[in-house]
VEXRO-42954 format. One record per residue (C-alpha): residue number from 0; residue in one letter; y, z, x. Coordinates in steps of 0.1 Angstrom, whole numbers, plus 5000, padded with zeros to 4 digits. Layout:
! residues N
<pt NUM, a, <Y, Z, X>>
...
//
This chain:
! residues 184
<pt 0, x, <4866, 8968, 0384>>
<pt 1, x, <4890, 8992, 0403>>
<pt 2, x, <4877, 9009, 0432>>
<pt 3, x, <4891, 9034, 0458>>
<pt 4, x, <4883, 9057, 0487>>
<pt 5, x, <4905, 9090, 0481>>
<pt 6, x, <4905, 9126, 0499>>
<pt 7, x, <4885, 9148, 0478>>
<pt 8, x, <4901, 9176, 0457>>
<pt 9, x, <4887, 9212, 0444>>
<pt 10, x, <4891, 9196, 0404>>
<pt 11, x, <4860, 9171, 0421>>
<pt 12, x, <4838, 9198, 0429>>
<pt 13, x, <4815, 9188, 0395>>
<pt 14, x, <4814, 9153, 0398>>
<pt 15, x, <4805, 9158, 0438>>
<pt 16, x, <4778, 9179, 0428>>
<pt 17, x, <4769, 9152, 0402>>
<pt 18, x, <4766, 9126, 0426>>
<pt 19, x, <4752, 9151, 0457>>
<pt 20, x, <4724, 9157, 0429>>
<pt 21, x, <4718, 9117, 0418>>
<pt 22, x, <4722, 9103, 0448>>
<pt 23, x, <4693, 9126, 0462>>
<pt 24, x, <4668, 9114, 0432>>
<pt 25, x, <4679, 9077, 0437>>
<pt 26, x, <4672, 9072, 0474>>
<pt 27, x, <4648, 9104, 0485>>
<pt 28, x, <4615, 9092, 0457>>
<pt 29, x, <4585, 9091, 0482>>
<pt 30, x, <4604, 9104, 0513>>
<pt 31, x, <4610, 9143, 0499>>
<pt 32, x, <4585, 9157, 0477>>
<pt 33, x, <4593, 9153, 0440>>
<pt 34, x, <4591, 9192, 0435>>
<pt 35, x, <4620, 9193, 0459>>
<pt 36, x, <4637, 9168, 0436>>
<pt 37, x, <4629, 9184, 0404>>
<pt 38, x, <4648, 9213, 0417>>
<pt 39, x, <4680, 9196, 0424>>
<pt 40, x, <4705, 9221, 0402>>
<pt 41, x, <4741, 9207, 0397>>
<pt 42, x, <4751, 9239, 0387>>
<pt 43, x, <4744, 9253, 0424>>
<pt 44, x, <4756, 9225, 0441>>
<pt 45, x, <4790, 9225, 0420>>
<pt 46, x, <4790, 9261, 0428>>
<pt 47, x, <4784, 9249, 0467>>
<pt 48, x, <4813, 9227, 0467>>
<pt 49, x, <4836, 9246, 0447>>
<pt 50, x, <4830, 9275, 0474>>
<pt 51, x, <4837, 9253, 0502>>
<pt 52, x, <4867, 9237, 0491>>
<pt 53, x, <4887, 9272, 0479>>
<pt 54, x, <4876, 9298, 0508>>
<pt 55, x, <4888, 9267, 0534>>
<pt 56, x, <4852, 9275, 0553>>
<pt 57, x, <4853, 9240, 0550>>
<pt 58, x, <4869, 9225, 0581>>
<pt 59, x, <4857, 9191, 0570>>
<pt 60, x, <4875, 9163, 0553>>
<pt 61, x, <4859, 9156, 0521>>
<pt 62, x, <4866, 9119, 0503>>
<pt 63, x, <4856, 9106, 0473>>
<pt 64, x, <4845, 9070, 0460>>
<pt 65, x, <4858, 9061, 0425>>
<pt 66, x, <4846, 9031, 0405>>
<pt 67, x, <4872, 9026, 0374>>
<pt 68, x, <4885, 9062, 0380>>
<pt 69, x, <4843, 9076, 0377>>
<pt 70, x, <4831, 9093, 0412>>
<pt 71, x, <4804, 9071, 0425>>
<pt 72, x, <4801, 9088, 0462>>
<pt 73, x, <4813, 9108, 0487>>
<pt 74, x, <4815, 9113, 0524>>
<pt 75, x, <4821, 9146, 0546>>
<pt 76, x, <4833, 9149, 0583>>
<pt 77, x, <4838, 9173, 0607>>
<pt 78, x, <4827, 9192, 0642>>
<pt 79, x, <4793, 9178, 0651>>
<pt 80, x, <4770, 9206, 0643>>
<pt 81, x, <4742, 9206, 0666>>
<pt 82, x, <4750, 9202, 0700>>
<pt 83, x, <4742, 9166, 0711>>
<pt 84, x, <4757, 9162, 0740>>
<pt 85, x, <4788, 9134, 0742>>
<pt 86, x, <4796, 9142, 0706>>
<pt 87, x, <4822, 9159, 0691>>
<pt 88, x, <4824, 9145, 0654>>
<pt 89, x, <4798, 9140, 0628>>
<pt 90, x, <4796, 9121, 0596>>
<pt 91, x, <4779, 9156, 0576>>
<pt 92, x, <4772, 9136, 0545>>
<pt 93, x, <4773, 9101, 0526>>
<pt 94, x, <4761, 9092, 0494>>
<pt 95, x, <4771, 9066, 0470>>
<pt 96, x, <4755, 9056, 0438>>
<pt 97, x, <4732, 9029, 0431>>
<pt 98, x, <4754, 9013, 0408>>
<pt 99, x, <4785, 9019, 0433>>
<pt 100, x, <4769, 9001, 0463>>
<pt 101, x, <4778, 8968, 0475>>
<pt 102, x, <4810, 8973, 0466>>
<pt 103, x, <4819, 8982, 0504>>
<pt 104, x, <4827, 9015, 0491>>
<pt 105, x, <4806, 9028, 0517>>
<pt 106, x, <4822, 9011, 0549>>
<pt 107, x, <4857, 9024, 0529>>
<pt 108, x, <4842, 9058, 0531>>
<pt 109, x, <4829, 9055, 0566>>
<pt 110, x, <4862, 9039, 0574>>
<pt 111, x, <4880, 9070, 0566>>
<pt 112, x, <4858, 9098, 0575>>
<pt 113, x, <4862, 9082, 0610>>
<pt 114, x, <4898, 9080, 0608>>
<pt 115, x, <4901, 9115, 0598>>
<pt 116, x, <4871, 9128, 0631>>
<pt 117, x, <4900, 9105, 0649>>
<pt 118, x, <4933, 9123, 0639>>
<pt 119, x, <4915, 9157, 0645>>
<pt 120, x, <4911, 9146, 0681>>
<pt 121, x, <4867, 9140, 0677>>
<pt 122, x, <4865, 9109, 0694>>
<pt 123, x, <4825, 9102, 0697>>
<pt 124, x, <4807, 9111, 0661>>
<pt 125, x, <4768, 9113, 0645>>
<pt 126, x, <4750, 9107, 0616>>
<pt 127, x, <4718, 9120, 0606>>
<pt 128, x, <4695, 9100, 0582>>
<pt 129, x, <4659, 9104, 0574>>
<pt 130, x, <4635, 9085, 0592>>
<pt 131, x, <4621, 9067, 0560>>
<pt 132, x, <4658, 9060, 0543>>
<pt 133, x, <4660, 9023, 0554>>
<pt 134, x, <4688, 9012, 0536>>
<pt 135, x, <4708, 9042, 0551>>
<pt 136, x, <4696, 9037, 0581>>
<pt 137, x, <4702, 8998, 0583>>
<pt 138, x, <4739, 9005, 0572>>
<pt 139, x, <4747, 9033, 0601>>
<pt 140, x, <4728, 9004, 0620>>
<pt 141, x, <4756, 8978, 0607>>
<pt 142, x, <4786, 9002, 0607>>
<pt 143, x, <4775, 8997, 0645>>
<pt 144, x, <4754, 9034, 0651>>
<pt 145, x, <4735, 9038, 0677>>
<pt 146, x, <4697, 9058, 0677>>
<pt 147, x, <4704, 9088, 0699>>
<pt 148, x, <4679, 9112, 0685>>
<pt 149, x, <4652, 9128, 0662>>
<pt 150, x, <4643, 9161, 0649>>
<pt 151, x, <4616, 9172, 0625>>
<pt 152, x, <4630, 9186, 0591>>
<pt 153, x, <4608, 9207, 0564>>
<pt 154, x, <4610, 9203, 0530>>
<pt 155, x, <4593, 9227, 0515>>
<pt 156, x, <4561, 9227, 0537>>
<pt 157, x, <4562, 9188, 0538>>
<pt 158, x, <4574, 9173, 0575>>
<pt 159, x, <4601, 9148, 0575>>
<pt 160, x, <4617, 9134, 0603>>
<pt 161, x, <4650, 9126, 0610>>
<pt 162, x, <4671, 9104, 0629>>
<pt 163, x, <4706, 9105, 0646>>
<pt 164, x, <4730, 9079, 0647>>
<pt 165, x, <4761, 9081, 0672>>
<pt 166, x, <4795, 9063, 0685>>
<pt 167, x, <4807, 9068, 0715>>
<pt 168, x, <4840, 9058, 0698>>
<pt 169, x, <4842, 9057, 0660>>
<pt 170, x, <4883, 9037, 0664>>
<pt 171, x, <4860, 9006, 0651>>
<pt 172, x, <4844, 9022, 0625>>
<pt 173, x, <4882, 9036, 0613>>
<pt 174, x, <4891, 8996, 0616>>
<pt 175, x, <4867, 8984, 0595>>
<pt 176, x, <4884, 8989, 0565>>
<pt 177, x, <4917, 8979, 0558>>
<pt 178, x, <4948, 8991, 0563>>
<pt 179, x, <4957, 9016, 0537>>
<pt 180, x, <4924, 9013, 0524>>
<pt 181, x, <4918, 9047, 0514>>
<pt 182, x, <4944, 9048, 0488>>
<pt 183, x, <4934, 9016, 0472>>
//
């Protein structure tokens, strides 16, 4: 099995939107209402990442996971988007494939999406997770997050809370990985 952690490119935009799309019916049974689920269009989220990837509205680094050259996941960074105070950086997005995980595909992802919020000067970063994602929420937890904050979200007339994760300086986070692991 070869794995690797890569920047993302435009040709990726499908099998992003593949995985954005999967990943969301894998982990979010139970926690967003099915209808939401069944709605899930790869098309529109293809579309989505295509978009944000050509027009460069996209100030974010995008990475990919690959297991034997397939994309399992993918992580996004960037500006923290909300206004928590302290934080500059935020981890926008991670999502890796059932069949990807325990790989540490996502530390290698986390591991790079930090050292990219670190080259662009963002110092102190958040995630957001929902409330009821426990595996997500244990790895933020492991990857050494800390619970700053929640917010309510609606999905479709259903409440779902949401919880915030943050370093006060992701430089461990971008060490937790090896060396020169995001080319491997």
């Amino acid at each position: 099995m070869s794995a690797l952690v890569r920047p993302a490119r435009v040709k990726d935009d499908a099998a992003i939107a593949q995985v954005h799309v999967e990943g969301w019916r894998e982990t979010y049974p139970g926690i967003v209402p099915a209808r939401v689920l069944d709605r899930l269009d790869t098309e529109s989220r293809r579309l989505y990442w295509r978009s944000a990837m050509v027009s460069g509205r996209m100030a974010e680094a995008v990475f990919v996971a690959e297991v034997d050259g397939v994309v399992a996941g993918f992580g996004v960074c960037g500006r923290e988007q909300i206004g928590l105070r302290d934080y500059d950086g935020e981890f926008h997005a991670l999502y890796l494939l059932r069949r990807a995980q325990g790989r540490g595909l996502g530390t290698r992802l986390m591991a790079a999406m930090a050292r990219s919020l670190a080259d662009r000067g963002m110092a102190a970063a958040t995630v957001w997770a929902l409330q009821d994602n426990w595996r997500a929420r244990r790895f933020y937890e492991k990857m050494g997050g800390r619970l700053i904050a929640d917010r309510p979200l609606d999905f479709d007339g259903t409440r779902v809370m949401e919880v915030a994760y943050g370093w006060t300086d992701v430089s461990p986070v971008a060490r937790l990985a090896a060396p020169g692991a995001a080319g491997r």
